[in-house]
N, C-alpha and C positions, 0 to 999 in steps of 0.2 A: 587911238586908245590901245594900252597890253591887249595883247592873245590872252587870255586863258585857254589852258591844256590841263590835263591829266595825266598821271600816271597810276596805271593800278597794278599791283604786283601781289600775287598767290605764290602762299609757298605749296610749291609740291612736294617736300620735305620737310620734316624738324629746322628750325634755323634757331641762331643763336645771333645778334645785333646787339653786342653788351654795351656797357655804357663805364667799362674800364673801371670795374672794383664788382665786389661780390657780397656777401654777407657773412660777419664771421660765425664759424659755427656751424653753416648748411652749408653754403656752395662758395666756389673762388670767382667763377664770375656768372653775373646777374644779367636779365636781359634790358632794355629802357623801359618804364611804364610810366605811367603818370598817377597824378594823386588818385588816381579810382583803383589804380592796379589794369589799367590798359597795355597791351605791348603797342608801340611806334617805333618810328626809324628816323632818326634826323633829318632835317633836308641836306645837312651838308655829307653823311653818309649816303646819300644817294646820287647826290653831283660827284664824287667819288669813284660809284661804281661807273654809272655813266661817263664818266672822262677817262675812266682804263678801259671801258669797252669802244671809244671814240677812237683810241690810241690803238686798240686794234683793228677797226677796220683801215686805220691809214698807211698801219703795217699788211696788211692785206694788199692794198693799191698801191704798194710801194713801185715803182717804175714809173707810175704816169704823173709825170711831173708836173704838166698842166692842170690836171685833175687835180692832184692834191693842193696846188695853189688855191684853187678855187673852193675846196672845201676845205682846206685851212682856212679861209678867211670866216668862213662860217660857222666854225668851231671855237675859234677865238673870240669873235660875237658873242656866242652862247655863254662859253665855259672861263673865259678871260686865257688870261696866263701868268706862268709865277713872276713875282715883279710887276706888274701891271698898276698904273695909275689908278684914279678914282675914273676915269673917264676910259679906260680900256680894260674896265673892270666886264666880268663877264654879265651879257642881258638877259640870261636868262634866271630866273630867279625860283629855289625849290622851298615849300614847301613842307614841314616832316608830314609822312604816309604815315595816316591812323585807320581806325578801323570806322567803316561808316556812321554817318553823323547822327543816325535815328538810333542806332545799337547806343552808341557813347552816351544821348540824349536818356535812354532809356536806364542806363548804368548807373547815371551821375544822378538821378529820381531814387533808384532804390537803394544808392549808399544814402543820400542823405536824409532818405528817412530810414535809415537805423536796418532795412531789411538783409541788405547783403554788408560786406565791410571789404575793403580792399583786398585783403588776404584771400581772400575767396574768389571774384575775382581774377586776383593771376593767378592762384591753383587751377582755376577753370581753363586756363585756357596756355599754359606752359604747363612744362614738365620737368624734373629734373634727372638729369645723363650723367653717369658717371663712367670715368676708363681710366685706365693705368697701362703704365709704358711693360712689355715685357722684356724677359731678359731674354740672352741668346739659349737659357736652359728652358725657357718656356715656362718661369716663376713670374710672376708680377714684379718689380724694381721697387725696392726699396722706397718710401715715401714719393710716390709718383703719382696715387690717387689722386684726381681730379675732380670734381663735382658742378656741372654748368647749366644751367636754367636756358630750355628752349621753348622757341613760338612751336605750338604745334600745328603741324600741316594741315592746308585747306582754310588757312586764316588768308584773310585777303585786306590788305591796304592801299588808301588810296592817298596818292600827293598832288596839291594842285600846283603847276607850272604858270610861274605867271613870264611871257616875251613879250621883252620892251619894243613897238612899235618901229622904230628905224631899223632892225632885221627884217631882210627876206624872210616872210613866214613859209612860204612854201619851200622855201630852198632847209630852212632851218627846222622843220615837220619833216623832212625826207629823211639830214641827218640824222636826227632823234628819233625815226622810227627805226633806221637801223643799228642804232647802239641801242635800241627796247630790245630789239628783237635778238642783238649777242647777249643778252644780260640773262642771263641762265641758271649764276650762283652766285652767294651772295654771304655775307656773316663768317663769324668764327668757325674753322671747319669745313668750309665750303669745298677745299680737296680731300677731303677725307669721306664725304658721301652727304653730309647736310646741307640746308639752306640752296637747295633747286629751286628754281624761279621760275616763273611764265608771270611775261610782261606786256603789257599792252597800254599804248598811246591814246588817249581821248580828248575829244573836244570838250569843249564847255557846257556841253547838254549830255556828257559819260556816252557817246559814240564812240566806236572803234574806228576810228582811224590809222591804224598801223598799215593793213593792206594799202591803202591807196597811195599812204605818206612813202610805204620802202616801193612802191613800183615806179613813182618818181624818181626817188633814189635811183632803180636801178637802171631810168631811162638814164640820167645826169653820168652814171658809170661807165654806159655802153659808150663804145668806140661809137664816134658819127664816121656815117661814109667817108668825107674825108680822109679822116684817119685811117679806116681801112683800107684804102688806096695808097696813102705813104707806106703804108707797112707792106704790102704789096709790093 
């Protein structure tokens, strides 16, 4: 039978996850919500960020050429690759991260009897940022204003991961706790100070499994004796 996993992720900052348009009149871009006025995050926004931070730890191990065969193959499982058939399509399958089921449960009760309304809602729980590019004279630049709708920080989402059975789970929990564990920022902005992350891997009962999943990881990294002797 799939794994189920988790992923939950807290922003430590303001973040902004748009959904590519804005609203005319208030802001140029909006964040995703759904009919309640909830903020989420795609699942495919988040296979995303997880395959550039995959991509960096293999830039990390660049040199050990065995190694990375070995966890290329395991990555390719998970995340597929571009071109890829239906059958070397990636097994891991995400999820969009919303905000917990009994809040949502709770929200979707009091819009629809009339007490709150969606607007309300995402005012509750975004905010809107605005900045303008300056000049070299230290003016603001001409029509540069900007206006951007963020999640505000200390919101936490969760996405369920469902691994299809024919991958190594453990070998495939080891990579995945250390691309949670690079995943740091995230959304529009994300080099300019917003959308900081702290991410953490879960089983199917919301256990933390990151510690045990990256110390595998890092047993599979470490040089075996062997090898320390070649290099010797």
């Amino acid at each position: 039978m799939p794994t189920e996993l988790k992923l939950e992720i807290t922003l430590l900052s303001d973040a902004t996850f748009g959904r590519g348009d804005g609203v005319a009149g208030l802001i140029d871009a909006e964040v995703e919500h759904d009919e309640y006025g909830l903020p989420y995050l795609r699942g495919r926004t988040i296979r995303g960020l997880l395959v550039e931070e995959c991509a960096n730890v293999f830039y990390a191990l660049a040199g050990h050429s065995a190694l990375l065969a070995q966890l290329g193959t395991t990555a390719s499982q998970l995340f597929g690759c571009a071109g890829s058939t239906a059958e070397e399509m990636g097994k891991l399958k995400f999820g969009s991260a919303t905000l917990p089921e009994n809040f949502r449960t709770a929200v979707a009760s009091e819009i629809k009897n009339k007490r709150l309304t969606k607007e309300e809602i995402l005012n509750s729980m975004t905010a809107i940022r605005r900045q303008t590019a300056i000049e070299t004279t230290g003016a603001p630049l001409k029509n540069s204003l900007r206006s951007m709708r963020v999640v505000l920080r200390d919101t936490t989402f969760i996405s369920t991961l469902t691994l299809d059975d024919r991958i190594d789970e453990q070998a495939a929990c080891a990579l995945l706790a250390a691309c949670v564990l690079g995943l740091r920022r995230g959304g529009t902005g994300r080099n300019r100070g917003r959308g900081r992350l702290s991410c953490k891997l879960l089983d199917a009962e919301s256990r933390d499994i990151t510690p045990d999943s990256f110390a595998l990881f890092r047993q599979l990294v470490s040089p075996q004796p062997e090898q320390q002797k070649e290099a010797a």
